[in-house]
DRENNU-913820 format. One record per atom (N, C-alpha, C): x, y, z negated; residue in three letters; atom name. Coordinates in steps of 0.001 Angstrom, whole numbers. Layout:
N
[[X Y Z] 'Ala' 'CA']
...
REM end
This chain:
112
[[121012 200569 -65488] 'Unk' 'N']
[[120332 199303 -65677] 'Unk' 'CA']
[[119398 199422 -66876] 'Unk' 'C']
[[118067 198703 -66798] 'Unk' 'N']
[[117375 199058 -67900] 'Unk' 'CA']
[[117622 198053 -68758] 'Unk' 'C']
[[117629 198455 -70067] 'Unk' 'N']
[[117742 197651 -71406] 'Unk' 'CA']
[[117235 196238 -71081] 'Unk' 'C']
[[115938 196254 -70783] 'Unk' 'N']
[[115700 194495 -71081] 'Unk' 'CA']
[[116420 194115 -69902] 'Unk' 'C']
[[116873 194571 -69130] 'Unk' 'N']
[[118064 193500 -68570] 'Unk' 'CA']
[[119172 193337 -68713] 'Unk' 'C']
[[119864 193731 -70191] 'Unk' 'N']
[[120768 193048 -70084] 'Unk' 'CA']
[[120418 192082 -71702] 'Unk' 'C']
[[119003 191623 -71755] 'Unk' 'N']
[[119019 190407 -72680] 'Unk' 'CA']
[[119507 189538 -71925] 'Unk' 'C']
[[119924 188065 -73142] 'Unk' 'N']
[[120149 186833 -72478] 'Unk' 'CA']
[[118553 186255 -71703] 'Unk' 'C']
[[117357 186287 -72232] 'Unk' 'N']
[[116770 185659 -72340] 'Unk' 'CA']
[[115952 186229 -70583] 'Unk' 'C']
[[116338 187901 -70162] 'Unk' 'N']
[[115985 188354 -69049] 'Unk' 'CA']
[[116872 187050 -67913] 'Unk' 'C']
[[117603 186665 -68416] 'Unk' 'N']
[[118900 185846 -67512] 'Unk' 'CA']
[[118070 184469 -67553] 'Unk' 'C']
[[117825 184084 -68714] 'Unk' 'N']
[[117033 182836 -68270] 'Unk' 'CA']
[[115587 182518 -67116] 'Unk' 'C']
[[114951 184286 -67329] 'Unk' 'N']
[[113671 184214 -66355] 'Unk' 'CA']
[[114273 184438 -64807] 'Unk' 'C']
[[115505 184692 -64702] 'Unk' 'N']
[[116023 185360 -63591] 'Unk' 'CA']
[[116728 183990 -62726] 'Unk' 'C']
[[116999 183517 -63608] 'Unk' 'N']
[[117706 181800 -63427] 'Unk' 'CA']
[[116700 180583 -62927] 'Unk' 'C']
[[115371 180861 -63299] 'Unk' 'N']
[[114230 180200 -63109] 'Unk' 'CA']
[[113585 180773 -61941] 'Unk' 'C']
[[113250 181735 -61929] 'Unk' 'N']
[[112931 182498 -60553] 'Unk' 'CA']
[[113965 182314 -59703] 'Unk' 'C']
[[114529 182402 -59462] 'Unk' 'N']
[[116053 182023 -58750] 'Unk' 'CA']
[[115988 180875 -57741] 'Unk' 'C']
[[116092 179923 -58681] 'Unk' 'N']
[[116079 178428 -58606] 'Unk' 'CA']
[[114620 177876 -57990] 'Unk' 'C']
[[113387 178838 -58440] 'Unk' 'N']
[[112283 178214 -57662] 'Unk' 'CA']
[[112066 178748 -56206] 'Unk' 'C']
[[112357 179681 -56123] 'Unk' 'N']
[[112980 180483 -54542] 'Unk' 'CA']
[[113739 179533 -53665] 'Unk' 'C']
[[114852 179035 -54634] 'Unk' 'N']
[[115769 177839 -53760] 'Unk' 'CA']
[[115496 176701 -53358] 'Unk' 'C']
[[114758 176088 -54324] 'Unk' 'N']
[[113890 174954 -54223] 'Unk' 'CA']
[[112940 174842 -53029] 'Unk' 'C']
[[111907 175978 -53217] 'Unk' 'N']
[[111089 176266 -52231] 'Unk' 'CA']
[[111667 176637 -50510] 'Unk' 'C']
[[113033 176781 -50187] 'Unk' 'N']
[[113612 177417 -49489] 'Unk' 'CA']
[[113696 176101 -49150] 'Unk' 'C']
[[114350 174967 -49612] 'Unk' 'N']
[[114744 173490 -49424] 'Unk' 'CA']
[[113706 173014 -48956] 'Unk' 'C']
[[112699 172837 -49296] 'Unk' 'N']
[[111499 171957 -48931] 'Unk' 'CA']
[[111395 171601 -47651] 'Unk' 'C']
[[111412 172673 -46497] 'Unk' 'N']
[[111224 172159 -45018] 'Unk' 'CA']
[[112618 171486 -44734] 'Unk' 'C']
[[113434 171884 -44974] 'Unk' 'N']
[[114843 170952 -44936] 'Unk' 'CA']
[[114376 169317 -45074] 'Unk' 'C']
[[113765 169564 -46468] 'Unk' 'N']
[[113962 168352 -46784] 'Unk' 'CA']
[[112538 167237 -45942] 'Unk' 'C']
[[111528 167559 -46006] 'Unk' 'N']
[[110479 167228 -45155] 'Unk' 'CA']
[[111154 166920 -43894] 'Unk' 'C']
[[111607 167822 -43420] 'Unk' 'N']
[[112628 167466 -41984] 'Unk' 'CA']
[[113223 165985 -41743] 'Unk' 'C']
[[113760 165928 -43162] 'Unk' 'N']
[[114476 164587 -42993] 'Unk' 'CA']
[[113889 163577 -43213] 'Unk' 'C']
[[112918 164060 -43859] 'Unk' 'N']
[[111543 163100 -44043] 'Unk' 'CA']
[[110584 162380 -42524] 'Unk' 'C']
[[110388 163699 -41898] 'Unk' 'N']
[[110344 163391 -40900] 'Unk' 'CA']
[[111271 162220 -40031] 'Unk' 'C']
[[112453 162474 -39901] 'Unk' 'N']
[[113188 161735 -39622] 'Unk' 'CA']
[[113095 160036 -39290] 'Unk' 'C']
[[112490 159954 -40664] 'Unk' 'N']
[[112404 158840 -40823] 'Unk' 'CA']
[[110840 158247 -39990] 'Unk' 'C']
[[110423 158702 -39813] 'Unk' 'N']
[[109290 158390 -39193] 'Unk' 'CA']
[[109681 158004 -37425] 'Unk' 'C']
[[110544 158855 -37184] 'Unk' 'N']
[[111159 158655 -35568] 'Unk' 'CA']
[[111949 157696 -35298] 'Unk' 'C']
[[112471 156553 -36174] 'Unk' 'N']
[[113118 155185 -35887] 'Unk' 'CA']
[[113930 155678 -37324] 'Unk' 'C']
[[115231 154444 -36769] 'Unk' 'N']
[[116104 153724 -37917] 'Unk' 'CA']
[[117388 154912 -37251] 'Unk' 'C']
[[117747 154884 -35997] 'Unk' 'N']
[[118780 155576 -35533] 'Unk' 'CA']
[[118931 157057 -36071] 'Unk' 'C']
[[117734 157987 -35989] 'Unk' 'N']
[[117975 158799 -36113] 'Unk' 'CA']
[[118129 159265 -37622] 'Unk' 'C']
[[117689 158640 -38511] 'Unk' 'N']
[[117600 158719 -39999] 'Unk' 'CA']
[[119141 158386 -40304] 'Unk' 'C']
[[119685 156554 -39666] 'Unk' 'N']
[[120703 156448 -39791] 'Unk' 'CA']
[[122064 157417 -39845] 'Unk' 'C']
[[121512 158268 -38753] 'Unk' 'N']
[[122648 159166 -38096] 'Unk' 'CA']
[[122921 159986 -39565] 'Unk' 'C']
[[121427 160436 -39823] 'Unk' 'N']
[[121638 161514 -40818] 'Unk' 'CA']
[[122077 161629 -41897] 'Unk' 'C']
[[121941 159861 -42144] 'Unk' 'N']
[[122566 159548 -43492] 'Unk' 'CA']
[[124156 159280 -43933] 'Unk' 'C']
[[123930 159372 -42348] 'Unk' 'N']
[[125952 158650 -41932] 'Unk' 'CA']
[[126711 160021 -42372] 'Unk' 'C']
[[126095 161979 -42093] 'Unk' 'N']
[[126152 162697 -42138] 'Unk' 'CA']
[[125966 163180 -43912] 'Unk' 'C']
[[125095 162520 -44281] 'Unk' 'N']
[[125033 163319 -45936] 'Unk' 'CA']
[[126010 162519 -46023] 'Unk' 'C']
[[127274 161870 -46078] 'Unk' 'N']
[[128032 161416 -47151] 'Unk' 'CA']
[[128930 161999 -46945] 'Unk' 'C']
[[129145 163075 -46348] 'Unk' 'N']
[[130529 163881 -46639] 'Unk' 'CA']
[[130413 164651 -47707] 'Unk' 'C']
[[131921 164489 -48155] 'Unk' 'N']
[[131726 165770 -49293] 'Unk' 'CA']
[[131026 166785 -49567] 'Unk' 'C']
[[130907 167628 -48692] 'Unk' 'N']
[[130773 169105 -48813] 'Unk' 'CA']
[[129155 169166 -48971] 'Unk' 'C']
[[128619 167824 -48379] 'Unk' 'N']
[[127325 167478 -48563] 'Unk' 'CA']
[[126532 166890 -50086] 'Unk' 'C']
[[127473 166528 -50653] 'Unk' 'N']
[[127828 166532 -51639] 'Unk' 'CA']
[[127713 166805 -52743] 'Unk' 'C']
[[128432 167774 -52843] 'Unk' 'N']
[[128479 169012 -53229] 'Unk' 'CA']
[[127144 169801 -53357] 'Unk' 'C']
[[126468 169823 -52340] 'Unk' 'N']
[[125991 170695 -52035] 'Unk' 'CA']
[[124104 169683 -52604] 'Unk' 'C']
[[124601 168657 -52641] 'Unk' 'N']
[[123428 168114 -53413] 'Unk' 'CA']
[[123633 168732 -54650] 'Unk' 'C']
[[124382 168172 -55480] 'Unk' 'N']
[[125312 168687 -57101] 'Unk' 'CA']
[[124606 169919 -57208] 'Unk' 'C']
[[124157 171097 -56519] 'Unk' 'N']
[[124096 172313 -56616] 'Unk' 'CA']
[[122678 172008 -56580] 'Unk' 'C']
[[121586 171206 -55506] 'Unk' 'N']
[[120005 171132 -55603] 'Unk' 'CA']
[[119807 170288 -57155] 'Unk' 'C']
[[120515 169606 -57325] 'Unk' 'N']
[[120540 168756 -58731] 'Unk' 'CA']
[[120376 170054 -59912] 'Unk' 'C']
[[121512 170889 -59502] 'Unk' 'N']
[[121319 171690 -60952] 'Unk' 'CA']
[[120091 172567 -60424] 'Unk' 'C']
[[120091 173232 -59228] 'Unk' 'N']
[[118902 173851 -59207] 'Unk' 'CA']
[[117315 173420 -59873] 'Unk' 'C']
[[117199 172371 -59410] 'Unk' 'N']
[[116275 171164 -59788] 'Unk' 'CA']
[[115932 171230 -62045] 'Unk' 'C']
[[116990 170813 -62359] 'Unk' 'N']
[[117425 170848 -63553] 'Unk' 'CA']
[[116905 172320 -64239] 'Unk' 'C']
[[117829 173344 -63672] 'Unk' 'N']
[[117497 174413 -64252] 'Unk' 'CA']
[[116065 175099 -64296] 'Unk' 'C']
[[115454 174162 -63406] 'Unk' 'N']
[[114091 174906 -62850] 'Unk' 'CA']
[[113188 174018 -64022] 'Unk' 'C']
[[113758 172603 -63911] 'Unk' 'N']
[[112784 171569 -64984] 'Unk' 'CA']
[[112736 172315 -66262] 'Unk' 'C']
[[114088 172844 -66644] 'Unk' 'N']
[[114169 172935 -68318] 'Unk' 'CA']
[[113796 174238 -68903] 'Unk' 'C']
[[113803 175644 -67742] 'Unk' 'N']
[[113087 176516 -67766] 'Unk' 'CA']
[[111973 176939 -68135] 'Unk' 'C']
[[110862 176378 -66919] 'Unk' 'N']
[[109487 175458 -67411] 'Unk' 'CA']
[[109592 175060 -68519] 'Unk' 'C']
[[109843 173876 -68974] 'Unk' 'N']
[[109741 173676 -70375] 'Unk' 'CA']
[[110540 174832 -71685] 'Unk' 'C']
[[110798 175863 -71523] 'Unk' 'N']
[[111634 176629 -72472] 'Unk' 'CA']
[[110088 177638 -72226] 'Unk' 'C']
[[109492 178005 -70426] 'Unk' 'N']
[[108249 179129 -71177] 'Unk' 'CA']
[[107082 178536 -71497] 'Unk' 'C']
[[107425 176697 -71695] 'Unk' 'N']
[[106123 176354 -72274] 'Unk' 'CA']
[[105547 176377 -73507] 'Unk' 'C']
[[106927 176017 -74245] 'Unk' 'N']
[[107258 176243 -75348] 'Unk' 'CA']
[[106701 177525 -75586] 'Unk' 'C']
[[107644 178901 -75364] 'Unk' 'N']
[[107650 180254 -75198] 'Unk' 'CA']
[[106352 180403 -75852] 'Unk' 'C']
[[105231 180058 -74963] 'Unk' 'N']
[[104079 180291 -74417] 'Unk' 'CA']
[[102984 179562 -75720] 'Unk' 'C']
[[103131 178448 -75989] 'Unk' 'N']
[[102540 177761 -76681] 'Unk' 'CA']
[[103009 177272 -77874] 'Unk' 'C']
[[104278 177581 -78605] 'Unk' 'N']
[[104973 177983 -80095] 'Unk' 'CA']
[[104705 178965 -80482] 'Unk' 'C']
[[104761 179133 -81851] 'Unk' 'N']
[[105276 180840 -82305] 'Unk' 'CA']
[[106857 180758 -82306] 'Unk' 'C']
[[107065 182643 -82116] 'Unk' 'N']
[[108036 183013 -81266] 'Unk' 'CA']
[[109583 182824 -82534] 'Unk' 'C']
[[110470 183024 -81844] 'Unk' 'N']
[[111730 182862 -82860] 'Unk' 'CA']
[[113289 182979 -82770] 'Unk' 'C']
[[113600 183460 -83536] 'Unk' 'N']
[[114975 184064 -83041] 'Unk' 'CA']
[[116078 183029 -81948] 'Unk' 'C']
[[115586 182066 -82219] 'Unk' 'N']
[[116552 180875 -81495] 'Unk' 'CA']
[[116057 180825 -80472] 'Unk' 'C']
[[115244 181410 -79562] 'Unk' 'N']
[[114654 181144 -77821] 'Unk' 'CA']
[[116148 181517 -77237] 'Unk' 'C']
[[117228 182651 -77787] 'Unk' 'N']
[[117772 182469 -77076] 'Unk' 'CA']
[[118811 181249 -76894] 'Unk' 'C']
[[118693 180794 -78307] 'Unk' 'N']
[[119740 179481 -77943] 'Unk' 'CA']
[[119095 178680 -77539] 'Unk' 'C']
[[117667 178499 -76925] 'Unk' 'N']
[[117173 177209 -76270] 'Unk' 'CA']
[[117371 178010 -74568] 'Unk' 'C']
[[117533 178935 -74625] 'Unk' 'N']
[[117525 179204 -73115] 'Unk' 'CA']
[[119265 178843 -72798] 'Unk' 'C']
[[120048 179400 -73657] 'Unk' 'N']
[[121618 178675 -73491] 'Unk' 'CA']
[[121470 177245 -73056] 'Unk' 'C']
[[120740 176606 -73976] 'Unk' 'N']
[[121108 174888 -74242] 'Unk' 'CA']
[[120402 174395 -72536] 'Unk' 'C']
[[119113 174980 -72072] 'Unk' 'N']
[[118797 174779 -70972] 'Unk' 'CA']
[[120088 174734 -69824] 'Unk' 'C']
[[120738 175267 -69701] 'Unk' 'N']
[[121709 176001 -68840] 'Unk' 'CA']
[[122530 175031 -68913] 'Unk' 'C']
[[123114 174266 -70358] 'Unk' 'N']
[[123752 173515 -70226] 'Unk' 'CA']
[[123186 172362 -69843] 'Unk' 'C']
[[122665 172087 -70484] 'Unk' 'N']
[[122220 170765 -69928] 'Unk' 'CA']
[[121426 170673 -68389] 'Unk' 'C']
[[121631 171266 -67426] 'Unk' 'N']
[[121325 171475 -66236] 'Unk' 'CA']
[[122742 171371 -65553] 'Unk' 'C']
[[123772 172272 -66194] 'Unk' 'N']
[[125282 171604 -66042] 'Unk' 'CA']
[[125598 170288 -66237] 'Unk' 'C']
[[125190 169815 -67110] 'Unk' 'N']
[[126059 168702 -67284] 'Unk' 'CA']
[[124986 167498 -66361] 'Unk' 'C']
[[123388 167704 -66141] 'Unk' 'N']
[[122923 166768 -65559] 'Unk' 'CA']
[[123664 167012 -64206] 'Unk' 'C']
[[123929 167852 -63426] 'Unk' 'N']
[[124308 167902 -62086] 'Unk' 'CA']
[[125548 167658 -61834] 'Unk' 'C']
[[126522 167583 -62907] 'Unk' 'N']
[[128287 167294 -63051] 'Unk' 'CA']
[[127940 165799 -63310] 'Unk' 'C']
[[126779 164845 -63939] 'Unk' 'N']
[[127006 163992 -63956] 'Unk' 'CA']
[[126052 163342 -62602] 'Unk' 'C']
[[125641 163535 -62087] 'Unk' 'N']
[[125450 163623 -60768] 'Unk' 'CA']
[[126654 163463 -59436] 'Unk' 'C']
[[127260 164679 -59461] 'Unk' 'N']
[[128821 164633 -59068] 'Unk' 'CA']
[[129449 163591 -59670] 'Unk' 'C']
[[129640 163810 -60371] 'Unk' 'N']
[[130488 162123 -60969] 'Unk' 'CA']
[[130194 161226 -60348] 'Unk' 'C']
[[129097 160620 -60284] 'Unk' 'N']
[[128516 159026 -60048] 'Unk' 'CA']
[[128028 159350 -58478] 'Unk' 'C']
[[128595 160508 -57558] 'Unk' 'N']
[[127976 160731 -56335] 'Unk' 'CA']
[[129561 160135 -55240] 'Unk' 'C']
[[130513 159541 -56276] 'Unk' 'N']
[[131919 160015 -55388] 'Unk' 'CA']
[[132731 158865 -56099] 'Unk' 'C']
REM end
């Protein structure tokens, strides 16, 4: 493995790339359901009767943090990009991480 990968801060670009892959992967999903709604009340209904299971859930909780991690990323190489540089990027790339946890756990929380 080469050296710069095992910085923290290689983990934060890897976490962001990641997450915009996933995001982007979601989109026709989600347009889909968008669609949906355009074809009456029934069929949207149906679908919505369908996101409230758990596992669905869940599985929002996970686009939430994706979402999150992707927002606070962005803002960590804007910074990056447009600060001078400093030993603490890596604790702003930590603090990103968390707080992408805790927005999507509190998400889960108030989803159930």
């Amino acid at each position: 493995m080469k050296a710069h990968r095992k910085q923290p801060l290689y983990l934060a670009f890897l976490l962001h790339r990641v997450s915009g892959l996933a995001l982007a992967l979601f989109l026709p999903f989600h347009f889909y359901v968008l669609a949906l709604s355009l074809q009456g009340n029934q069929k949207l209904d149906s679908f919505l009767h369908w996101s409230q299971l758990p596992l669905v859930k869940f599985a929002e909780t996970g686009l939430v943090f994706l979402l999150a991690i992707h927002l606070l990323g962005g803002l960590r190489l804007l910074a990056l990009e447009n600060l001078p540089w400093s030993n603490a990027q890596k604790n702003y790339a930590a603090i990103a991480v968390a707080s992408a946890f805790f927005v999507a756990l509190g998400f889960l929380l108030r989803a159930f």
